[in-house]
N, C-alpha and C positions, 0 to 999 in steps of 0.2 A: 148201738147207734153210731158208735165213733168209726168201727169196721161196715159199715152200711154206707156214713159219707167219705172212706177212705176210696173204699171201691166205686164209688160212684165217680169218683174225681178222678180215678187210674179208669177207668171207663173211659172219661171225654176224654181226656190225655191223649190214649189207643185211638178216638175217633178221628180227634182235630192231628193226629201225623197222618193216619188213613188220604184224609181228606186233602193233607196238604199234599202228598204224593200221587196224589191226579194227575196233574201237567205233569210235573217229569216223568211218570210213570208214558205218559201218552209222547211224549218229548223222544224220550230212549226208542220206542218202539218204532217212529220215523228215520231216528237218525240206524235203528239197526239194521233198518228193510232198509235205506241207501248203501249201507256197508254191506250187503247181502247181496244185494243188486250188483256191484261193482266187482264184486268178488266174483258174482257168476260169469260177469263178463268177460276178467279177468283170465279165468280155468277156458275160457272159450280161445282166446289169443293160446293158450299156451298148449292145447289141444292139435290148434292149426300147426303151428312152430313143431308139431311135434310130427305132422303127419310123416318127414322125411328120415324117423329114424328105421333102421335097418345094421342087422346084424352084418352086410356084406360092407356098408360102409364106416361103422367103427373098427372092421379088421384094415382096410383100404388106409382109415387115416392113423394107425398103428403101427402100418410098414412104411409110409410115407415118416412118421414123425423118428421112426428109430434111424432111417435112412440118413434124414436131416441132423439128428444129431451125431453119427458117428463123421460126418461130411465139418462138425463143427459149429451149424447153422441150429444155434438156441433158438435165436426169436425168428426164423423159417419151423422150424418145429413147433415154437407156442404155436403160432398163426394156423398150421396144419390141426393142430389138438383142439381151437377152438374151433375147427368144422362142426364137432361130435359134441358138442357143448349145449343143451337146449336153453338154460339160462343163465344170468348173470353170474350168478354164486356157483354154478356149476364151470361155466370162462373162466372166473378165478380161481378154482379149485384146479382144473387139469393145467391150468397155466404155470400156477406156482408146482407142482410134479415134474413138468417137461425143467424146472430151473434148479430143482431140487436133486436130480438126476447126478449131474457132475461131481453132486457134495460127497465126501465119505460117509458121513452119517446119513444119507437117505433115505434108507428105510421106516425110523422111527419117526421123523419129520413128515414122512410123505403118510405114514399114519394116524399122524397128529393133523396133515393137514386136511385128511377124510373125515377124520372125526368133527373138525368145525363143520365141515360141509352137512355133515348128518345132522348137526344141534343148529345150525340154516333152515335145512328144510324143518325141520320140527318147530321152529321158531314157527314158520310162513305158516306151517297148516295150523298153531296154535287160533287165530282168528276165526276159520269157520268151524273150530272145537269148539269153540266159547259158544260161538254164535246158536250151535245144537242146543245147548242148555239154554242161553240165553234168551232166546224168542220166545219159546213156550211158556219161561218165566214170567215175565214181562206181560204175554197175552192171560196169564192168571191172574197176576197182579191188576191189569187193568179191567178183567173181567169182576174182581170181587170189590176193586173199590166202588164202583157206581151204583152196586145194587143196594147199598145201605141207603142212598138216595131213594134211588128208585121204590124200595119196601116205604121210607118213609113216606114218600108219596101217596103210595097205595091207599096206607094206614090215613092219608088227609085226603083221600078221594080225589087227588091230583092224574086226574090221568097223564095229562101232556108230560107231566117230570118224570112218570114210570116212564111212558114210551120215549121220550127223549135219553135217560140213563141204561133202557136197556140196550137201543141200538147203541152205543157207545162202547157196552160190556161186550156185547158178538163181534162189533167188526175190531176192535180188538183182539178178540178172542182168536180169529180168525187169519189176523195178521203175525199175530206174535206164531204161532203153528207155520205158515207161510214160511216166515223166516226161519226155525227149525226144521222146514222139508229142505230148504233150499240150501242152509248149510252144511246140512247132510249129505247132501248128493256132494256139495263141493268136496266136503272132506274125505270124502271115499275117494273119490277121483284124482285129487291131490296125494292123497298116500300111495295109489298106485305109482301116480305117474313121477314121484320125489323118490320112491323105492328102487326104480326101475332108473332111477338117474345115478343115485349113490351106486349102482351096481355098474352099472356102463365106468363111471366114476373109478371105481376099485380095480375095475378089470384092465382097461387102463393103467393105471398105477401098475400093477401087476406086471405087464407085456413089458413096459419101459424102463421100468428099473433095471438095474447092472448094465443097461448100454454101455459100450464105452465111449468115452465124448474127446477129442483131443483137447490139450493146457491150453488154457490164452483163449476160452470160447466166451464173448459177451452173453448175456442174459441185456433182455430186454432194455431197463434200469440203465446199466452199463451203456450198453450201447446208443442211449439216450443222450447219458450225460456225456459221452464222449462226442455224437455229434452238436449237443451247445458247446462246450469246449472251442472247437474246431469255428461255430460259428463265432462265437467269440475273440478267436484269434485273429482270424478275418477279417473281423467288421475294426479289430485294433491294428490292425496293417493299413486297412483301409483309411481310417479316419486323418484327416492331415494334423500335421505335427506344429503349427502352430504360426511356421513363416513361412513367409508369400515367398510362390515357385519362381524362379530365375526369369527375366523376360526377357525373347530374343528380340535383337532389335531388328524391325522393320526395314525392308529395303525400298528405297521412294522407287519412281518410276523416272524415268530420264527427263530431264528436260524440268522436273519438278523443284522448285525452292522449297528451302529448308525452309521449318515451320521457325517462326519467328517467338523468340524466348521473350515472356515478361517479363519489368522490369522486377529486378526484388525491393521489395520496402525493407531499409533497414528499420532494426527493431533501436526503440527509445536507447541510449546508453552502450549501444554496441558500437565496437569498430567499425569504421568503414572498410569494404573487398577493395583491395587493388586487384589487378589483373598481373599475372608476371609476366613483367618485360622479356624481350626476348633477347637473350647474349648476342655482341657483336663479336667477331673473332679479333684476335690481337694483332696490332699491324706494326711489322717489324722495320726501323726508321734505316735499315743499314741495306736492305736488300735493294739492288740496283732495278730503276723502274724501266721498263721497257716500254717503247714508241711505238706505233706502226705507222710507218711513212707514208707517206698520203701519194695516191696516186692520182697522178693527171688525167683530166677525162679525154675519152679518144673523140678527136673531132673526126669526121667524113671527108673523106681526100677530095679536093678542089680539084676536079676535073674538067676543062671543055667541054661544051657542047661538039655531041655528034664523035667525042674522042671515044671510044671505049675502054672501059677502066678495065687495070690490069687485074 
């Protein structure tokens, strides 16, 4: 009796979580067909981006980049290596190789830096791996929750709750499967074309090492921070130093009066401005003073009429 009501009670236990994992069970199943969906759309962008790879031109940007480095041009060389770059993680991978190039230790670094690039792409196709499992789980789960409904229906001669719980169980069924086709195609597709990147990636690597790069070559970074520097130096030459520039003084136009000064107001408790007088010279009382004689004015010579003057 007591093993009769133990099981009975671990029974609903099993039903009532059954039951509560409906919605999220039907919840996951939407939100996995949009992460499905988006991913497909995704391998389509990256498909197109890829239409223009070619072996003629990772050898083209190979001689260009070694070129650019023996020349001394690091970030002319990155810029050339990310022609051959189809994604982000792939730009940053050959990027950091063309900087690595210069270093003594190169080789172990530029293999350290392949190897993040490969646990990248494995990260990125992790999602539609999941997603292969995940759908069809999901379309089982949501197929086997509704039929305990559904049976009980049957059993209360409910038809409406059968036929309402089983279309629920199919197009679940149906969707969760959906989502495992379409994962699947991603993930094939993606391994190829991530396989096919790490290898462009290595060969790369490969071609560029032991160049030799002349002393004194910026990397990208560097030659960043050296033109804020410069702009900085600049914009501190530029800025004014704090007192006002010299003023030339203005020349009036002829004929013009001086502009007329206000008066000043003396302040409460201040001296009054004189003006300074201006010195007289010293006048010596011994020196003998000189006259000028006055001269008579000329009269006009009293002539006769009819005489003519001499």
């Amino acid at each position: 009796m007591f093993f009769a009501e133990t099981g009975s009670g671990i029974e609903q236990v099993i039903f009532d979580i059954s039951d509560a994992l409906r919605v999220p069970v039907l919840v996951l199943t939407l939100v996995a067909l949009a992460i499905v969906l988006v991913e497909f759309g995704a391998l389509v962008g990256e498909l197109l981006r890829r239409r223009r790879r070619s072996r003629p031109a990772l050898e083209a940007a190979i001689v260009e980049t070694k070129t650019r480095l023996r020349a001394g041009d690091l970030v002319g060389a990155t810029g050339t290596a990310a022609q051959v770059a189809w994604s982000r993680s792939m730009a940053q991978c050959v990027a950091s190789i063309v900087e690595l190039v210069p270093e003594p230790d190169a080789e172990p670094r530029v293999a350290k830096q392949l190897a993040d690039f490969d646990y990248t792409c494995i990260r990125r196709l992790e999602r539609s791996r999941i997603l292969v499992r995940l759908g069809p789980a999901l379309g089982l789960m949501g197929t086997l929750i509704p039929l305990s409904p559904a049976l009980a229906g049957l059993a209360n001669g409910d038809v409406q709750s059968l036929t309402d719980n089983l279309q629920v169980a199919f197009s679940v069924t149906v969707t969760g499967l959906l989502i495992g086709a379409i994962a699947f195609v991603v993930s094939l597709t993606r391994d190829r074309l991530y396989g096919q990147d790490f290898s462009d990636a290595e060969y790369f690597a490969s071609a560029v090492i032991g160049t030799p790069v002349p002393p004194g070559s910026l990397t990208r970074a560097q030659a960043a921070a050296q033109q804020q520097a410069q702009a900085a130096q600049q914009a501190a030459q530029a800025a004014p130093t704090g007192q006002p520039p010299a003023q030339q003084p203005s020349q009036a136009p002829a004929g013009a009066q001086p502009p007329a000064t206000a008066p000043t107001t003396a302040q409460p408790g201040a001296a009054p401005t004189v003006p300074p007088a201006t010195p007289t010279p010293p006048v010596d009382p011994n020196a003998p003073t000189t006259t000028q004689p006055a001269v008579p004015p000329q009269q006009p010579p009293n002539n006769p009429p009819g005489t003519p003057g001499r």
